[in-house]
C-alpha positions as CSV (number, residue, x, y, z in Angstrom):
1,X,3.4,-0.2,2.4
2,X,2.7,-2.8,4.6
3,X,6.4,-4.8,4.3
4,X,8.2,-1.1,4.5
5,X,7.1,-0.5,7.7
6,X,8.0,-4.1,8.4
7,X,11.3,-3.6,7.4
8,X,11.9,-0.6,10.2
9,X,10.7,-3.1,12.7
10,X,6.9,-2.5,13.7
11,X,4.2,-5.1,12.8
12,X,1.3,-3.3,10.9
13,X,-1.9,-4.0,12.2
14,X,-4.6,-3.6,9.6
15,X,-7.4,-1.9,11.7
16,X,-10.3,-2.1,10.3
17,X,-12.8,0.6,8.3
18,X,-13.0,4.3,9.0
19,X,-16.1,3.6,10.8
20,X,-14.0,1.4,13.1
21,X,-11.5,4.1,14.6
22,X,-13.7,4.3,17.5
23,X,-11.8,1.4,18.5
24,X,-8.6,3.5,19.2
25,X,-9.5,6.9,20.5
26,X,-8.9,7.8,23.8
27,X,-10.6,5.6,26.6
28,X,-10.7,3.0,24.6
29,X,-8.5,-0.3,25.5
30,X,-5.8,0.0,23.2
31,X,-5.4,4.0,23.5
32,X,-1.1,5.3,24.0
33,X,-0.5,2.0,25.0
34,X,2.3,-0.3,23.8
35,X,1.5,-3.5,22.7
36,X,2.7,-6.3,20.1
37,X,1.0,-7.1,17.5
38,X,-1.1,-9.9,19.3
39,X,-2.4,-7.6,22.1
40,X,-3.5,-4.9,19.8
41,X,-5.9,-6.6,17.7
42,X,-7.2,-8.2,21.2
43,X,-7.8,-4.8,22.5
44,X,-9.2,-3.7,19.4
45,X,-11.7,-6.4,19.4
46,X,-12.2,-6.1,23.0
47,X,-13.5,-2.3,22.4
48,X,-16.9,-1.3,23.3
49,X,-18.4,1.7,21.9
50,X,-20.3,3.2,24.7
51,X,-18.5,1.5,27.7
52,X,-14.8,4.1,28.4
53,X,-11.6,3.4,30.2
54,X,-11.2,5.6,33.8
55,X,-9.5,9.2,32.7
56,X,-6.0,8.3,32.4
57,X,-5.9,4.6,32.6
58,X,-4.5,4.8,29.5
59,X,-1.1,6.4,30.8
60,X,0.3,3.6,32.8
């Protein structure tokens, strides 16, 4: 699935376990924001759990 989506031009980040999507709900670093590849699994690792982004930081 991975190479299809590949093909259209996105690079598919592997994101860890359910128990992981924490990492990308809202106030979290990598929340509606754009990034490549590189930057996303950065943000993902840069996640904490209990610490949240300022309410609508995640707009810019």
């Amino acid at each position: 699935m991975s190479a299809l989506v590949d093909q259209f031009g996105f690079d598919p980040v592997d994101a860890g376990a359910l128990a992981d999507s924490w990492r990308f709900e809202r106030a979290k670093p990598v929340y509606c924001i754009a990034l490549d590849r590189a930057g996303l699994l950065e943000g993902l690792a840069a996640a904490q759990r209990e610490v949240e982004l300022p309410h609508g930081s995640w707009r810019h």
